[in-house]
ROSE-4610 file (N, C-alpha, C; in Angstrom, 1 decimal, always signed):
// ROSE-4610
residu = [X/X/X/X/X/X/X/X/X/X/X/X/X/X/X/X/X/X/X/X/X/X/X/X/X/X/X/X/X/X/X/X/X/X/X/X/X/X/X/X/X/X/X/X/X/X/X/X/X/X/X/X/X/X/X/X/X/X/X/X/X/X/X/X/X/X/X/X/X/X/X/X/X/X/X/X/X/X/X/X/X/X/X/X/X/X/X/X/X/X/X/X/X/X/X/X/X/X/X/X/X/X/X/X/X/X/X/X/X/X/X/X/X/X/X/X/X/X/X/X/X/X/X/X/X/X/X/X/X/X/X/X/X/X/X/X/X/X/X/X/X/X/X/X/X/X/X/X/X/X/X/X/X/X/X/X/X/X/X/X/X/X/X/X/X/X/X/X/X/X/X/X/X/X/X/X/X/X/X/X/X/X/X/X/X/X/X/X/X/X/X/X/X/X/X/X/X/X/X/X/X/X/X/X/X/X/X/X/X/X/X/X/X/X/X/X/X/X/X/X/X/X/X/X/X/X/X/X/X/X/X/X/X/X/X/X/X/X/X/X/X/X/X/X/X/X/X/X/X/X/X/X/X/X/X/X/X/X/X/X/X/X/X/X/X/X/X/X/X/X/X/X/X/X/X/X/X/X/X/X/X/X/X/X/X/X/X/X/X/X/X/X/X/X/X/X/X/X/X/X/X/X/X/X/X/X/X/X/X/X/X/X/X/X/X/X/X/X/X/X/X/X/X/X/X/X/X/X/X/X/X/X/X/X/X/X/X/X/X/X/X/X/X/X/X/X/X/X/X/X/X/X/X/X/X/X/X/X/X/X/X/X/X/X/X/X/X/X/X/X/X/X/X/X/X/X/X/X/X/X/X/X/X/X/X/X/X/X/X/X/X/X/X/X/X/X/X/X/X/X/X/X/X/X/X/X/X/X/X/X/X/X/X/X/X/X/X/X/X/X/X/X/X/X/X/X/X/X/X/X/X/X/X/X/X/X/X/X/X/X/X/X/X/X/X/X/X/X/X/X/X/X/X/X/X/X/X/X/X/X/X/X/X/X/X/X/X/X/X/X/X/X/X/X/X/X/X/X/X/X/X/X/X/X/X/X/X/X/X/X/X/X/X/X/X/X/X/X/X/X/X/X/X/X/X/X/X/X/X/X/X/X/X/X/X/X/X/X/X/X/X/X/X/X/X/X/X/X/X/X/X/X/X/X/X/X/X/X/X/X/X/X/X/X/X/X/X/X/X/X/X/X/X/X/X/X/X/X/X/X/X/X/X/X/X/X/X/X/X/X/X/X/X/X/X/X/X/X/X/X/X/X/X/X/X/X/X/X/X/X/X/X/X/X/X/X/X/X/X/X/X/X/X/X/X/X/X/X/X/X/X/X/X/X/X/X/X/X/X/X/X/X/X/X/X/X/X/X/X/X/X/X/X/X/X/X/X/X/X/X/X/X/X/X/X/X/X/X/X/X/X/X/X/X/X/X/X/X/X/X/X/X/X/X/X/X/X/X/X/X/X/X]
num = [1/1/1/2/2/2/3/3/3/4/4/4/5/5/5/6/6/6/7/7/7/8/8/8/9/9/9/10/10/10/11/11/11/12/12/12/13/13/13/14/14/14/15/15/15/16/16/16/17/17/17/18/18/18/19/19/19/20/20/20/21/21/21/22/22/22/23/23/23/24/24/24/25/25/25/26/26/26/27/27/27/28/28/28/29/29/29/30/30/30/31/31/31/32/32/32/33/33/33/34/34/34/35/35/35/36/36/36/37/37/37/38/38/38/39/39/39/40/40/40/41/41/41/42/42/42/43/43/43/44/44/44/45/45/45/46/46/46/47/47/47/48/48/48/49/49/49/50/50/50/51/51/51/52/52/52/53/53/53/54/54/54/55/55/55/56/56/56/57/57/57/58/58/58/59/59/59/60/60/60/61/61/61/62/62/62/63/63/63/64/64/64/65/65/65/66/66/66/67/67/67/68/68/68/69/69/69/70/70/70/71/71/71/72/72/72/73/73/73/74/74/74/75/75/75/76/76/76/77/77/77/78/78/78/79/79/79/80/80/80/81/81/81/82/82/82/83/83/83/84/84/84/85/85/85/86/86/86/87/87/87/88/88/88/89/89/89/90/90/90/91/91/91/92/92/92/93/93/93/94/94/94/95/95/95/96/96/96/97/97/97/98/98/98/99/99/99/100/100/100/101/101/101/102/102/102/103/103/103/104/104/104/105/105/105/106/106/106/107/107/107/108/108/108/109/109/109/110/110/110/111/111/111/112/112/112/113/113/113/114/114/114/115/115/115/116/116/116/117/117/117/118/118/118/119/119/119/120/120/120/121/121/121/122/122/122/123/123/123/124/124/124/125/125/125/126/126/126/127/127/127/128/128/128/129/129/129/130/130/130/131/131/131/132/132/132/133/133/133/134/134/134/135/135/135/136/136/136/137/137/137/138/138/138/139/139/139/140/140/140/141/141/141/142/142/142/143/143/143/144/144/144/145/145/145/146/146/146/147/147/147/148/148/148/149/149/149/150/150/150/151/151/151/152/152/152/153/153/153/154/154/154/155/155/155/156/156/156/157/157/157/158/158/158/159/159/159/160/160/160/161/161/161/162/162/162/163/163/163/164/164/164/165/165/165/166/166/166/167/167/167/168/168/168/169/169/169/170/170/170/171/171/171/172/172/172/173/173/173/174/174/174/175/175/175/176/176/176/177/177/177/178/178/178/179/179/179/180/180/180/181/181/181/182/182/182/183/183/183/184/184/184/185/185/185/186/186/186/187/187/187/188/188/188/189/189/189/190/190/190/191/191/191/192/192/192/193/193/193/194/194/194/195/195/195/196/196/196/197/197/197/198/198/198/199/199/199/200/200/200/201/201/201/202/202/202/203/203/203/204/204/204/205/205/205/206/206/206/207/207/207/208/208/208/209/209/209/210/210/210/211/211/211/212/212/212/213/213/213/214/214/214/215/215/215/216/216/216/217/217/217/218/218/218/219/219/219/220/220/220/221/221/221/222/222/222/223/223/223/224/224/224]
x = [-54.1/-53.3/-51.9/-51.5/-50.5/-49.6/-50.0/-49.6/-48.5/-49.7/-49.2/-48.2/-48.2/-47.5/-45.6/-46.0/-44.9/-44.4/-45.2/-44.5/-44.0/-44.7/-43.9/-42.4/-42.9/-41.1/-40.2/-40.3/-39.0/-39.1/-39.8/-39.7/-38.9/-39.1/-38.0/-36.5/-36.8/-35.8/-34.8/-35.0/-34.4/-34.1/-35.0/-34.4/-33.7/-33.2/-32.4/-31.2/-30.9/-29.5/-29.3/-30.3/-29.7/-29.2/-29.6/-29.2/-27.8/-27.5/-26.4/-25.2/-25.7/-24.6/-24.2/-25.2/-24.7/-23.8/-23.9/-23.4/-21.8/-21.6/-20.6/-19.8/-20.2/-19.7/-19.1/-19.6/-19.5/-17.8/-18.4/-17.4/-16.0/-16.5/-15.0/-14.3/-14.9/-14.1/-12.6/-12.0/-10.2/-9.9/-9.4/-8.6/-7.9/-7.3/-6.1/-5.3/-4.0/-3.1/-3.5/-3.9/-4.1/-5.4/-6.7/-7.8/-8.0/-9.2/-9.5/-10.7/-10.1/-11.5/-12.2/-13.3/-14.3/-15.1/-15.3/-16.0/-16.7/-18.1/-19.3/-18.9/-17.7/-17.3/-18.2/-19.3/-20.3/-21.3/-21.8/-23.1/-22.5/-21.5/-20.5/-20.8/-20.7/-21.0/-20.2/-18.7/-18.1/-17.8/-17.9/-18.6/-19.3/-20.8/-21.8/-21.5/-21.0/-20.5/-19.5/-19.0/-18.1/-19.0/-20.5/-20.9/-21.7/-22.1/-23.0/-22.3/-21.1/-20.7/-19.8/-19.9/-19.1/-19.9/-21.1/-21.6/-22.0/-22.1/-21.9/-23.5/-23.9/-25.0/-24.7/-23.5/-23.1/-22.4/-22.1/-21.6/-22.2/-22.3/-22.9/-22.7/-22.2/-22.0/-20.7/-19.7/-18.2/-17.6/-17.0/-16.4/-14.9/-14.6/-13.4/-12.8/-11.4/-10.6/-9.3/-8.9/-7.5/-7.4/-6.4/-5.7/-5.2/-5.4/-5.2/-3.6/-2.8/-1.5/-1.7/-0.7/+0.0/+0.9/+1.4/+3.0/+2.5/+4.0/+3.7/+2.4/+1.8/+0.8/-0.6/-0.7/-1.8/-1.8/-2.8/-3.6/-3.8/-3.1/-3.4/-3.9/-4.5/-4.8/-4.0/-3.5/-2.5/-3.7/-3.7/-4.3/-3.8/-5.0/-4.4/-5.7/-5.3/-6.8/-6.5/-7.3/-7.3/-6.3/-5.8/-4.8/-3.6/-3.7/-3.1/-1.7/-2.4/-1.4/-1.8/-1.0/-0.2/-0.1/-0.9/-0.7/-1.2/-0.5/-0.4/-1.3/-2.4/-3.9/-4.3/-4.1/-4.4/-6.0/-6.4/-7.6/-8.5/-8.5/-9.4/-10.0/-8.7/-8.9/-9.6/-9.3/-9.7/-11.6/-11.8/-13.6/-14.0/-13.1/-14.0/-14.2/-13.7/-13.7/-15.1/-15.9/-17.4/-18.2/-19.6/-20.1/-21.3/-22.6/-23.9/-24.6/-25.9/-26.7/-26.7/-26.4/-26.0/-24.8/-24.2/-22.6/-22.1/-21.9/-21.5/-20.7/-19.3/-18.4/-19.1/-19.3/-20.0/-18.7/-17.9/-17.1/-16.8/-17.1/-17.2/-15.6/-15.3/-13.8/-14.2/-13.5/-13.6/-12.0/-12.2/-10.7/-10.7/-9.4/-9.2/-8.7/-9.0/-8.6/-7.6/-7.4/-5.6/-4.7/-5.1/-4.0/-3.0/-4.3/-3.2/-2.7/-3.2/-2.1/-0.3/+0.3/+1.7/+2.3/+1.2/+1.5/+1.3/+0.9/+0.6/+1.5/+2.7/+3.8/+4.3/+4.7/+5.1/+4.0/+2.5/+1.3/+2.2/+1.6/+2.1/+2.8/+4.1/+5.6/+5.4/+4.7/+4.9/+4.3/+3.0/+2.5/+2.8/+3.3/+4.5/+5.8/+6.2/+6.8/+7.0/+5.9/+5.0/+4.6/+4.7/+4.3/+4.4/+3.2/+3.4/+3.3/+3.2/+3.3/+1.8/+1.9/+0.2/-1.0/-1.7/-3.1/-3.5/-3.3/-4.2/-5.5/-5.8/-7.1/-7.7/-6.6/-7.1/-7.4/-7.3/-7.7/-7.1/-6.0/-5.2/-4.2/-4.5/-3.3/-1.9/-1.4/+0.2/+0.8/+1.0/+1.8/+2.2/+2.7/+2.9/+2.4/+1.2/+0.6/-0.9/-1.2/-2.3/-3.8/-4.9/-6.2/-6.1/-7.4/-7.4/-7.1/-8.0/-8.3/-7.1/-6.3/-5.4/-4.4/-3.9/-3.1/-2.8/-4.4/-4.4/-4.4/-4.9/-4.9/-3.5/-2.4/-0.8/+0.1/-0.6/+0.3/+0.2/-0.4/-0.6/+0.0/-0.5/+0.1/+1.2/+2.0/+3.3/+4.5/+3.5/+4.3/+4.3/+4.4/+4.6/+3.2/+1.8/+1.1/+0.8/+0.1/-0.5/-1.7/-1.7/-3.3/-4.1/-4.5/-5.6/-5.9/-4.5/-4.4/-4.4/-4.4/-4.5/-6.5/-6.5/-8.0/-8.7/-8.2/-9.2/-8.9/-10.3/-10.2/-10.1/-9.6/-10.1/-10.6/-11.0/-12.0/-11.9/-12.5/-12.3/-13.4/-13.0/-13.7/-14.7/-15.8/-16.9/-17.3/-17.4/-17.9/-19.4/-19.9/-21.5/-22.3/-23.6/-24.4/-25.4/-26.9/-27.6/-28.1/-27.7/-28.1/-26.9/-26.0/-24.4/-24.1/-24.2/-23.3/-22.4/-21.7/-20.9/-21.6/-21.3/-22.6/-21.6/-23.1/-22.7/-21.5/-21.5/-20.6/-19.3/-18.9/-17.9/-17.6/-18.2/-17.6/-17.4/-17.8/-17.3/-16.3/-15.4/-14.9/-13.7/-13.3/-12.6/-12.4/-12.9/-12.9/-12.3/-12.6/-11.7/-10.3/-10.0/-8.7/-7.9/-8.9/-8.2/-7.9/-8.5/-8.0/-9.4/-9.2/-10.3/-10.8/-11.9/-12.6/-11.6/-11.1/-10.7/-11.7/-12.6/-13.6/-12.9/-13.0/-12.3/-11.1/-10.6/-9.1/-9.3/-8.4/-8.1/-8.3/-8.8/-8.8/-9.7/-10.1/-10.5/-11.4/-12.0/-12.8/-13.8/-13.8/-13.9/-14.8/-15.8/-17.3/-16.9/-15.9/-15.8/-14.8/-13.6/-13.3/-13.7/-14.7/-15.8/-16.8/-16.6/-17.2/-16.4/-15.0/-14.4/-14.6/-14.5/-15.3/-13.9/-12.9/-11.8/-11.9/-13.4/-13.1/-14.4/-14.3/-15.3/-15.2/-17.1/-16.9/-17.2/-16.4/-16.6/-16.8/-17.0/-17.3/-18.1/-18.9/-19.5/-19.2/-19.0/-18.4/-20.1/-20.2/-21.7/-22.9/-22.9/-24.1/-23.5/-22.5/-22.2/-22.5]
y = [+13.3/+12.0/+12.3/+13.3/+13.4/+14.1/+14.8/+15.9/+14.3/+13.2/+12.5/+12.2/+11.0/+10.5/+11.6/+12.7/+13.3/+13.0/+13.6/+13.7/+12.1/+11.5/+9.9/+9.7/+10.2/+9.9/+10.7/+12.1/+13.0/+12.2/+11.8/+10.9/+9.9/+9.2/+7.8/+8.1/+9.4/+9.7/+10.9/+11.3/+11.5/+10.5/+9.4/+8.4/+7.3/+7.3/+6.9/+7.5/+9.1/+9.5/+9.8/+9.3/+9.2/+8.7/+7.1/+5.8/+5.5/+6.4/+6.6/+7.1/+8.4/+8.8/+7.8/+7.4/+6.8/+5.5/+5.2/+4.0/+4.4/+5.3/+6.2/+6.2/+6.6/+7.2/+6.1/+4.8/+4.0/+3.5/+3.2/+2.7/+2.8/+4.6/+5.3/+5.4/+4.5/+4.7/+4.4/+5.3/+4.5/+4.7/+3.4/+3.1/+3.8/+4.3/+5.3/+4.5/+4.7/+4.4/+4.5/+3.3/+3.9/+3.3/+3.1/+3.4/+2.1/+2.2/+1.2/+0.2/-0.5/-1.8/-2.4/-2.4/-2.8/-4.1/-5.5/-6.2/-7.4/-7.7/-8.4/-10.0/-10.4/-11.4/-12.9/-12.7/-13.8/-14.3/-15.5/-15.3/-17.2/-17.3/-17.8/-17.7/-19.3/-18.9/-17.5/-17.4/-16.8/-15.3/-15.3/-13.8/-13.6/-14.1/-13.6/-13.0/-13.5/-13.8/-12.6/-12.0/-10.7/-10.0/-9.9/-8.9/-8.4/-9.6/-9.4/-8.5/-8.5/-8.2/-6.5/-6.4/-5.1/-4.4/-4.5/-3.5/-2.4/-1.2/+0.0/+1.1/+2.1/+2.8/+3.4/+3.4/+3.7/+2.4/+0.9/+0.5/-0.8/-2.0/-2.8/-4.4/-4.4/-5.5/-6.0/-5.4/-5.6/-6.4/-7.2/-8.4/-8.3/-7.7/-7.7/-6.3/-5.8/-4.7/-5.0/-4.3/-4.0/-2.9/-3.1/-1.4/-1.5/-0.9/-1.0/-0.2/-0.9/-0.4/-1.0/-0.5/-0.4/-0.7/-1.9/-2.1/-2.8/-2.3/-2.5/-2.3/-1.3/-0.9/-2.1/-2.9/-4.0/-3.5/-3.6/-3.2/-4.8/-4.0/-5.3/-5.2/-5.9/-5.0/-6.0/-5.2/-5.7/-6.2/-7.0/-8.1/-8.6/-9.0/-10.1/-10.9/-12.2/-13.3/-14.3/-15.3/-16.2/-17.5/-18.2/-19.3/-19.1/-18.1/-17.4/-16.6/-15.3/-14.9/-13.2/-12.6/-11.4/-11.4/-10.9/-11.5/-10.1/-9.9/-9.2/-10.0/-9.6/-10.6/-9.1/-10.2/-9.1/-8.5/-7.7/-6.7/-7.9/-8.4/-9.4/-10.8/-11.3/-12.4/-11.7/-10.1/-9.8/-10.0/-9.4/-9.1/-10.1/-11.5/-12.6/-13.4/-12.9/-14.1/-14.1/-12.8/-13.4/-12.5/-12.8/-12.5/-12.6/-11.7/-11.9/-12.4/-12.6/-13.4/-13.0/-11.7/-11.2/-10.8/-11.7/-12.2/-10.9/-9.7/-8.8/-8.5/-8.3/-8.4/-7.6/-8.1/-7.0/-6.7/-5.4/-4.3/-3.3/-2.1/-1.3/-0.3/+0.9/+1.7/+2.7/+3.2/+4.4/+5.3/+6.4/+7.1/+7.9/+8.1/+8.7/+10.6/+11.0/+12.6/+12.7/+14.1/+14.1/+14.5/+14.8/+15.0/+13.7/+12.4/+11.7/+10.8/+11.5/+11.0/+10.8/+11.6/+11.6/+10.2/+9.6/+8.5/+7.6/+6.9/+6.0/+4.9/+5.8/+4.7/+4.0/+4.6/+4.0/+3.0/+3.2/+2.6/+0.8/+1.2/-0.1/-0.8/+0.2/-0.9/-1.4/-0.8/-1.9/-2.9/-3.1/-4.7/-5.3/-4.5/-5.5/-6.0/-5.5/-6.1/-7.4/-7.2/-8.6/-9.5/-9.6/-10.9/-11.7/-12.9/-14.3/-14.2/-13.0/-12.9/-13.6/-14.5/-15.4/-14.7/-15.1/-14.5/-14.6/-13.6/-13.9/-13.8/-15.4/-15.9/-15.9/-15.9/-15.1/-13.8/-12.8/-11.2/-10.9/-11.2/-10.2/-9.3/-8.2/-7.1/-7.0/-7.5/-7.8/-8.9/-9.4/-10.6/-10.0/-11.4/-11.6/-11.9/-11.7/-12.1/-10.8/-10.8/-9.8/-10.0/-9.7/-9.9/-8.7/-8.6/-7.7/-6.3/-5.7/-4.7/-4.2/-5.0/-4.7/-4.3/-4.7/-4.5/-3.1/-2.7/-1.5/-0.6/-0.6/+0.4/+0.4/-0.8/-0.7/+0.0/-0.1/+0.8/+2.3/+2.3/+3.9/+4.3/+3.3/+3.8/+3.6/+2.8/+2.5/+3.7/+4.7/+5.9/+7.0/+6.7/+7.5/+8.7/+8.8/+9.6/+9.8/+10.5/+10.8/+10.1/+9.7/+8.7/+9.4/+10.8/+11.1/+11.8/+11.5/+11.6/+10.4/+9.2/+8.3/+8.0/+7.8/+8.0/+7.1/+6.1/+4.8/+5.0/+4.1/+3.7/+2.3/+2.4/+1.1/+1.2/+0.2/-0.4/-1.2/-1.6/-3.0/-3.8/-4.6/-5.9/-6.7/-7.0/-7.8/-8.9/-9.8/-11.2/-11.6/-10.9/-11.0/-10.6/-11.5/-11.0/-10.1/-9.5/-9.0/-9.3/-10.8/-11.1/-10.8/-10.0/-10.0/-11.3/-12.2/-13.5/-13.8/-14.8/-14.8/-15.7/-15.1/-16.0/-17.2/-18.7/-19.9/-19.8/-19.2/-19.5/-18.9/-18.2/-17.5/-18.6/-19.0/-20.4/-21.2/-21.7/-22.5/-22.7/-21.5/-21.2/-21.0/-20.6/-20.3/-21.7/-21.9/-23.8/-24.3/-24.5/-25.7/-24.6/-23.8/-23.2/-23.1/-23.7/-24.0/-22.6/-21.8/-20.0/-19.5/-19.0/-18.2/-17.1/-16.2/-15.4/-14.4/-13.6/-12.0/-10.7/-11.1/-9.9/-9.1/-8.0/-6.4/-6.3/-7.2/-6.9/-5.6/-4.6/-3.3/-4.0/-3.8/-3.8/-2.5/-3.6/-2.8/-3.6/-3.4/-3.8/-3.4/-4.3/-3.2/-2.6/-3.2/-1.8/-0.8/-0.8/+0.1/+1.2/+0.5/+1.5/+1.9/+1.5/+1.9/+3.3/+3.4/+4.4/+5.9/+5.5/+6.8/+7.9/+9.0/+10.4/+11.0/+10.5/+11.0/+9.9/+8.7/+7.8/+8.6/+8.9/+8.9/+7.7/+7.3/+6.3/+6.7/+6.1/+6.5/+5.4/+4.5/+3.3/+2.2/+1.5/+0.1/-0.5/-1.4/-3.0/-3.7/-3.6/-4.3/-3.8/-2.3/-1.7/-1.2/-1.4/-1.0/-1.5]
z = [-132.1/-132.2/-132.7/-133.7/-134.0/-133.4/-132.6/-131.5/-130.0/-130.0/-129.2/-129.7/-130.8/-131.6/-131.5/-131.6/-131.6/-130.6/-128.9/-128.0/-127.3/-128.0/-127.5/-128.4/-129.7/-130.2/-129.6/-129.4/-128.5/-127.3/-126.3/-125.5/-125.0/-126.3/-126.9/-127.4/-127.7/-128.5/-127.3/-126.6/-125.1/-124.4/-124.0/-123.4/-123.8/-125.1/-126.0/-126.0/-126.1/-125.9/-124.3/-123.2/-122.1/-121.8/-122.4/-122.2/-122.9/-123.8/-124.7/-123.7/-123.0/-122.7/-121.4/-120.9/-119.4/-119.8/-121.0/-121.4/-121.6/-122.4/-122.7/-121.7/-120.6/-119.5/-118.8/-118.3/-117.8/-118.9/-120.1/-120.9/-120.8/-120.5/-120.5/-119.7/-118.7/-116.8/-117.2/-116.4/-116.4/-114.8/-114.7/-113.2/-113.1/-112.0/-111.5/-110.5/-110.3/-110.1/-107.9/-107.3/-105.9/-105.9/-106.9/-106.7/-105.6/-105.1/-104.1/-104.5/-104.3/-105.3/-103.9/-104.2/-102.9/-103.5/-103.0/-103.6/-102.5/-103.3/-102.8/-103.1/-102.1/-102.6/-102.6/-102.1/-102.7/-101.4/-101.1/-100.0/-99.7/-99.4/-98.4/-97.1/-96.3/-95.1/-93.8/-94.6/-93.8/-94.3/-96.0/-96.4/-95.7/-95.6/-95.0/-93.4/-93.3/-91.5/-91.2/-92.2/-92.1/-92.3/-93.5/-93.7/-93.1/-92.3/-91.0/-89.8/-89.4/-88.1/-88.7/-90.0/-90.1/-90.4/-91.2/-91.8/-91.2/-91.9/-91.0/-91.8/-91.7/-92.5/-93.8/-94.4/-95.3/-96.2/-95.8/-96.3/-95.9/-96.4/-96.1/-96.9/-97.5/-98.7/-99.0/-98.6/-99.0/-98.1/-99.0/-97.7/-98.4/-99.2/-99.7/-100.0/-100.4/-100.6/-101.2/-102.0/-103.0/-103.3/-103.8/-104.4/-105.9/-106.5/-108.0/-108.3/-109.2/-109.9/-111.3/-111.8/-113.3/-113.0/-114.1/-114.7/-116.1/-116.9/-118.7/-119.3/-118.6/-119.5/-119.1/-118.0/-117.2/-115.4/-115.9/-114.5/-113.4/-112.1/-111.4/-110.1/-109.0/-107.8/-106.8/-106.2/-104.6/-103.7/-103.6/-102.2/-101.5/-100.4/-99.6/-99.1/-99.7/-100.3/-99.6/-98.7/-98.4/-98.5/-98.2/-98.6/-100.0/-100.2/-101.3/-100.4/-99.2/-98.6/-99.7/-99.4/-100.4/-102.0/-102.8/-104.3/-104.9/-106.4/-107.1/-108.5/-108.4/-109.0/-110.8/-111.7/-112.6/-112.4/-113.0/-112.8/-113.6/-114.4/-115.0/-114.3/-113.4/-113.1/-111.3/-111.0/-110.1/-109.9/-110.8/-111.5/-111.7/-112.7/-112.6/-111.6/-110.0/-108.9/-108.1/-108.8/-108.3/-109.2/-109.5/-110.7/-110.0/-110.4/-110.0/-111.1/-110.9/-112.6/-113.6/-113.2/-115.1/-115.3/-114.5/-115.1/-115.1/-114.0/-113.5/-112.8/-112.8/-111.6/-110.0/-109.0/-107.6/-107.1/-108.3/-107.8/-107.8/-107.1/-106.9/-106.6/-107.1/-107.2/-106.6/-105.4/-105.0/-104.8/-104.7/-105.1/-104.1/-103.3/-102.1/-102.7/-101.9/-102.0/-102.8/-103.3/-104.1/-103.1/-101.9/-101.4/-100.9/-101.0/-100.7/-101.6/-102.9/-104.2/-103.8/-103.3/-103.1/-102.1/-101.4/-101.0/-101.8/-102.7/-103.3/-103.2/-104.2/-104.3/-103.4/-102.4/-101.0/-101.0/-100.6/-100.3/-101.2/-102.3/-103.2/-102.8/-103.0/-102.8/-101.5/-100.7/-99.0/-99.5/-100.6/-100.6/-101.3/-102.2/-103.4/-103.2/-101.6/-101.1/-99.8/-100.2/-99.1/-100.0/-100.8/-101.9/-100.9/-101.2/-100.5/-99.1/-98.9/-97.2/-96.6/-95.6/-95.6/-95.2/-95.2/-95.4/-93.9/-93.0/-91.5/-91.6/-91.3/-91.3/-89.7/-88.6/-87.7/-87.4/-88.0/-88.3/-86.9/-86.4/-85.6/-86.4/-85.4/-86.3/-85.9/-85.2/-85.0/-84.8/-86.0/-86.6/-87.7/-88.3/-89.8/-91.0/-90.7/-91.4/-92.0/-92.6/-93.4/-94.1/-93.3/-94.1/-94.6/-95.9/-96.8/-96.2/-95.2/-95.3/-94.2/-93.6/-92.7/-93.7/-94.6/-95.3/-96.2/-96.6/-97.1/-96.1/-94.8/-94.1/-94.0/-93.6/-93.2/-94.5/-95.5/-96.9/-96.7/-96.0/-95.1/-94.2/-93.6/-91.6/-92.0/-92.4/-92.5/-92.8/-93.8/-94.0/-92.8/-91.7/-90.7/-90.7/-91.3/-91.2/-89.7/-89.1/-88.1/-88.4/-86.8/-87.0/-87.6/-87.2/-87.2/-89.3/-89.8/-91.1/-91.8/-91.3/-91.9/-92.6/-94.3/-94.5/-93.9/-93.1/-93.2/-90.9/-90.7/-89.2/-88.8/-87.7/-87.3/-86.0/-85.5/-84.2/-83.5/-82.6/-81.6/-82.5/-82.8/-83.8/-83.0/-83.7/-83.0/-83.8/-83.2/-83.5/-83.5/-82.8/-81.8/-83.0/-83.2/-83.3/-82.9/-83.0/-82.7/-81.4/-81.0/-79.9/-78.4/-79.1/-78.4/-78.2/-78.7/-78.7/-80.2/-79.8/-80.9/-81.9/-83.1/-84.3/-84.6/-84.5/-85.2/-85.9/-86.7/-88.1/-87.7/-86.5/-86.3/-85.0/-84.2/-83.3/-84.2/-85.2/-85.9/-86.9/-87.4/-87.7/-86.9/-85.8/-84.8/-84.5/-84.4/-83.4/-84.3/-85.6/-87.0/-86.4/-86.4/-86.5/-84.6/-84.0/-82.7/-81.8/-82.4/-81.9/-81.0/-79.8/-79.5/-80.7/-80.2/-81.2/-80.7/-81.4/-80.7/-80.4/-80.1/-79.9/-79.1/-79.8/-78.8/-79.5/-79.9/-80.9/-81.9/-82.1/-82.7/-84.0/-85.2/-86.5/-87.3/-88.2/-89.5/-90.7/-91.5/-92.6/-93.6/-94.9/-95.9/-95.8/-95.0/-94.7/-93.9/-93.1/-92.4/-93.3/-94.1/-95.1/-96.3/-96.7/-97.5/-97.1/-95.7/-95.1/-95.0/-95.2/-95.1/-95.3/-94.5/-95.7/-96.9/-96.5/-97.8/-99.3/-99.5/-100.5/-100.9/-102.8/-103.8/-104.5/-104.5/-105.5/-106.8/-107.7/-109.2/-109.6/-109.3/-110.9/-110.1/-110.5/-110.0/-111.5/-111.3/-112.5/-112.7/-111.4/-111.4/-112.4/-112.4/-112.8/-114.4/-114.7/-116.1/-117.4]
């Protein structure tokens, strides 16, 4: 009996400084200058309706994307959000824009290679210099306007990389469900806005840049 007794307290007492360190660890996460914020922006008919038609085997959940900077020592992430357009959103008010039941931000950070550390800055300043620029809610990619994930892929392309160096892809975009037709919520959507669907139009999205092989993920917000 006392033999047990022991091997249950080292037991407890291992799974106690495991739980210690992982806590630790999580705690001590620091954002980097670049990082890429990925988020589960909520179970919306037209979230759902993006996360239906992008998701890919590696990525599946993300209906949203940012990029994280510093100024005066606050962290903020560059977007481009719905009816908002182009905005420079602090990191706090970023996390609290959707929350799961245990009041957990669903966002996840992933960090691109070092090699493409030396872009950054440029990356930034192109969407800090689009402030306000409107939010394309039609997800075409040549206008003036910017959905999320077009915008981070353009803080890239914009620096003259070679496509095939640029980390993120894009695609001919689909609307269609499983059935290859275009889903309810995406005629319906299209219609209030008087626009055909662009099916086959060149884009991009955060499941599909979520898949990159040049992004490590280091932190979930969620699981911390």
């Amino acid at each position: 009996m006392i033999s047990s007794y022991k091997c249950i307290y080292f037991v407890f007492i291992f799974s106690f400084l495991l739980l210690s360190c992982t806590t630790k660890t999580n705690n001590n996460f620091q954002l980097k200058e670049g990082d890429i914020l990925f988020q589960n922006t909520g179970t919306d008919e037209i979230d759902t309706a993006i996360k239906d038609v992008t998701a890919t085997e590696m990525a599946k959940n993300y209906s949203h994307v940012g990029i994280a900077t510093k100024k005066n020592g606050e962290w903020f992430v560059v977007e481009a959000i719905p009816k908002k357009g182009i905005q420079k959103t602090s990191l706090n008010d970023f996390l609290d824009r959707n929350k799961n039941k245990a009041n957990k931000s669903q966002t996840t950070v992933a960090r691109l290679d070092e090699n493409y550390q030396k872009y950054f800055s440029k990356a930034i300043q192109y969407g800090l210099d689009r402030l306000g620029t409107p939010y394309d809610e039609i997800f075409l990619w040549d206008d003036n306007s910017y959905y999320c994930s077009e915008l981070v892929y353009k803080m890239f392309s914009s620096q003259n990389l070679p496509k095939d160096a640029i980390p993120f892809l894009t695609h001919p975009m689909t609307f269609n469900g499983k059935s290859g037709k275009p889903m309810p919520s995406w005629i319906k959507y299209y219609k209030e806005r008087k626009h055909s669907i662009p099916e086959g139009i060149e884009g991009t999205n955060p499941n599909l840049m979520a898949s990159s092989p040049h992004l490590t993920f280091v932190h979930d917000y969620e699981i911390e």
